[in-house]
C-alpha positions, 0 to 999 in steps of 0.5 A, spaced: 835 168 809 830 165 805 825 164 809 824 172 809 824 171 802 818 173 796 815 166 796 815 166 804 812 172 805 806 171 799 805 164 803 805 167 809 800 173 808 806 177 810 807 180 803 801 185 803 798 184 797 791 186 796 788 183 790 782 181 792 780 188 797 782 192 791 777 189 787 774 194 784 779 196 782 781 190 777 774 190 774 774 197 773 780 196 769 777 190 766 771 194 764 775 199 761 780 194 757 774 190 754 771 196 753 776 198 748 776 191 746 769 190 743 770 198 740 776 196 737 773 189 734 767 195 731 771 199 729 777 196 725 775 189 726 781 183 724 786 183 719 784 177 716 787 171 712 786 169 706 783 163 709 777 167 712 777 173 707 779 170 701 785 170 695 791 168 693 798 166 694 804 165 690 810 162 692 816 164 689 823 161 689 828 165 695 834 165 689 830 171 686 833 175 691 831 179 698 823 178 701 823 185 699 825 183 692 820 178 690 815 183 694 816 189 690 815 185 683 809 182 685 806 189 686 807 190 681 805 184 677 798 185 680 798 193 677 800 192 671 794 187 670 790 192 673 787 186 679 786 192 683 790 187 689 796 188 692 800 184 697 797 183 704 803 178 707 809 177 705 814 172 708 819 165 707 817 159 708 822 153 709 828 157 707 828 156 699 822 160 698 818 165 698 810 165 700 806 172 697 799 173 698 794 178 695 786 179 695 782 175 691 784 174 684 780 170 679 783 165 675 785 168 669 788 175 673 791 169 677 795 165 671 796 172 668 799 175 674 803 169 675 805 169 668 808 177 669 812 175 674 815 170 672 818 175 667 819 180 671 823 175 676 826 171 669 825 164 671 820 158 668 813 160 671 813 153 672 818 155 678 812 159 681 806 156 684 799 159 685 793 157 690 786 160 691 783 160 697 775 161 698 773 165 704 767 159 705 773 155 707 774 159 713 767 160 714 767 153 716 772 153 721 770 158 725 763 155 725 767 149 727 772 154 732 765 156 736 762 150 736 768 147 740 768 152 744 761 153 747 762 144 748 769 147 751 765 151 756 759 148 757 764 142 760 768 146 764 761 149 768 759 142 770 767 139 771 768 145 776 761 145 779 762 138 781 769 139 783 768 146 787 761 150 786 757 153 782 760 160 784 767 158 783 764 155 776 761 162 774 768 166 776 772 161 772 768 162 766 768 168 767 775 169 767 776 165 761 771 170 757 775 175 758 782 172 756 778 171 749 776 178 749 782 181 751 787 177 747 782 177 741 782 185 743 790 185 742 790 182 736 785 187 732 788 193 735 795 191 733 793 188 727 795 182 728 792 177 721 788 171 724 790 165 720 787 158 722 793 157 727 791 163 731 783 159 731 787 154 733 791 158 738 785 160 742 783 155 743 789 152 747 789 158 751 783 156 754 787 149 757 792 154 760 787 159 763 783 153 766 788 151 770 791 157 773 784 158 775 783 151 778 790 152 781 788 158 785 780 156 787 783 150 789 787 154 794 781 158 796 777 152 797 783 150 802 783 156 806 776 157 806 773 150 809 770 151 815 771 159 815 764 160 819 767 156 825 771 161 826 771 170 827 778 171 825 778 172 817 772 173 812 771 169 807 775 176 802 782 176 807 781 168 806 780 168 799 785 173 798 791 169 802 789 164 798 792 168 792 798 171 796 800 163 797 799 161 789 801 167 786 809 164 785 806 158 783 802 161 778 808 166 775 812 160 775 808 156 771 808 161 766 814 163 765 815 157 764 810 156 759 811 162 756 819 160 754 818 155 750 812 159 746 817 164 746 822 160 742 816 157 738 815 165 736 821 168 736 826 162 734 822 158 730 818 164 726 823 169 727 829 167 724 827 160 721 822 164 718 816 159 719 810 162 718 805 157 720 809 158 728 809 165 728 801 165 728 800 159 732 807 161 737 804 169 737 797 167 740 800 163 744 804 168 747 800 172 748 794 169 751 797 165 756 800 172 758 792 175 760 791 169 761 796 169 769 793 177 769 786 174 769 787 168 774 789 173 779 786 179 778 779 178 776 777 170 778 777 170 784 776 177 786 769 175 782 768 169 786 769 172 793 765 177 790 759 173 788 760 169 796 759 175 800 752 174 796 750 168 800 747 169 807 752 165 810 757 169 808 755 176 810 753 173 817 759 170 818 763 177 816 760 181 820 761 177 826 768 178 824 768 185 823 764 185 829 769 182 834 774 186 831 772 192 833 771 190 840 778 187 839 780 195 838 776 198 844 779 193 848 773 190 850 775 182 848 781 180 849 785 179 841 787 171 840 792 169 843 792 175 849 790 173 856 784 174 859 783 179 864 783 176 871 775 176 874 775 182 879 773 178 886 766 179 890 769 185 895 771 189 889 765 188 885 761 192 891 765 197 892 
């Protein structure tokens, strides 16, 4: 019974899935999604930290009551001295205190602010603490993020030119593009706030989507060594079993993946309250889900897309197509069929 299973039949080619055939499909889906993606980062742009937009924060003790509680009266801190802020993000840090944060302050509005709530709350003002972050500080970071990145890629294309060849190099790149644009795209149109974890997030992704890209590709190159020798399969239905024979391995290696990130978002920001987790836990998560899609759907359709550019590859499918269709007529015997025994001399006159 197993061997009749879903991993067998994928392995097998039994399974029936296109992925690569039906690539105009997958791009065109692509297309759109980064199209609402690009519209999105014009339109509503990011919910930024205060790391990059610039503010405050204050942290106040859990014992002043409820997350909500402690919200509510910073609020209206903020409106009594007429700052014109108002509370961005709220939430519990470490389990004994609550970190408010707002938008820009100055100095005097800040230790005002500070003041009132401590009235408000009834406790020492020396109970609440006060940080001002300036937007440059952020500023610096992604200067630092997008620097890193074009190394990143940069490393990539000549790793994987070296390893497989330059179209499976501009296949995958392409692929970890649009793992970026995708994920950044759900976080502006979910609202998702962008804090240095979420930078760093991104970053991580970009490993995670390597690999699953280098796992299938190195499939593909597998099945298609030596391909123009034979006038069985064209490069695509090589390609495609390719895909078919990794897609398991793939699912599995991010389920697997995904379970420990789901913990880190759901257990350690969910219900121990540590922020810091849920910003990195959610990119995370989020990432390494497109990141499986991208792999699948667009990687390797693009690289059997880009190869049946190349003349060796368009000659060595339209032997195969040929053939086929002399299979079909009946005019060559199908591989593995007998050949017609040859008509004697006596026959051939007559």
């Amino acid at each position: 019974m197993a061997q009749n299973g879903l991993a067998s039949r994928l392995y097998n080619g039994e399974a029936g899935l296109n992925i690569v055939g039906r690539r105009k499909l997958w791009f065109g889906v692509a297309g759109v999604l980064v199209l609402i993606a690009i519209l999105s980062f014009s339109i509503r742009g990011f919910s930024l930290g205060i790391e990059f937009a610039g503010g405050n924060s204050f942290q106040v003790p859990a014992s002043v009551g409820t997350l909500n509680d402690a919200e509510r009266e910073v609020n209206s801190a903020l409106a009594a001295e007429n700052t014109g802020a108002h509370v961005v993000t709220a939430q519990e840090v470490g389990g004994d205190s609550y970190e408010l944060r707002t938008g820009q302050l100055s100095a005097e509005q800040a230790n005002a602010v500070k003041a009132q709530i401590a009235e408000d709350l009834g406790i020492n003002v020396d109970q609440i603490s006060g940080n001002q972050v300036s937007e440059a500080w952020g500023s610096q970071v992604t200067e630092r993020a997008v620097l890193g990145l074009i190394i990143f890629i940069a490393l990539v294309m000549v790793y994987l030119i070296l390893r497989f060849e330059w179209r499976m190099a501009v296949a995958a790149v392409s692929s970890l593009i649009m793992n970026l644009i995708l994920t950044a795209g759900i976080y502006s149109l979910v609202g998702f706030e962008v804090t240095p974890s979420t930078i760093i997030g991104f970053l991580t992704i970009l490993g995670f989507a390597l690999y699953d890209v280098v796992v299938v590709f190195d499939k593909v190159q597998e099945n298609t060594r030596g391909i123009t020798a034979n006038n069985n399969q064209t490069y695509g239905e090589a390609a495609n079993l390719a895909v078919n024979q990794s897609l398991m391995r793939s699912l599995n290696t991010s389920v697997v993946a995904l379970l420990p990130v789901g913990g880190l978002l759901f257990i350690g920001a969910g219900l121990l309250g540590a922020g810091t987790l849920k910003d990195l836990g959610l990119v995370l998560f989020v990432g390494m889900a497109v990141a499986f899609l991208t792999s699948i759907l667009v990687a390797t359709p693009l690289l059997a897309l880009l190869k049946n550019y190349d003349p060796r590859i368009q000659a060595h499918n339209k032997r195969v197509l040929v053939r086929r269709g002399a299979v079909s007529r009946g005019e060559v015997p199908s591989k593995g069929a007998a050949s017609p025994a040859p008509a004697d001399a006596t026959t051939s006159r007559s």
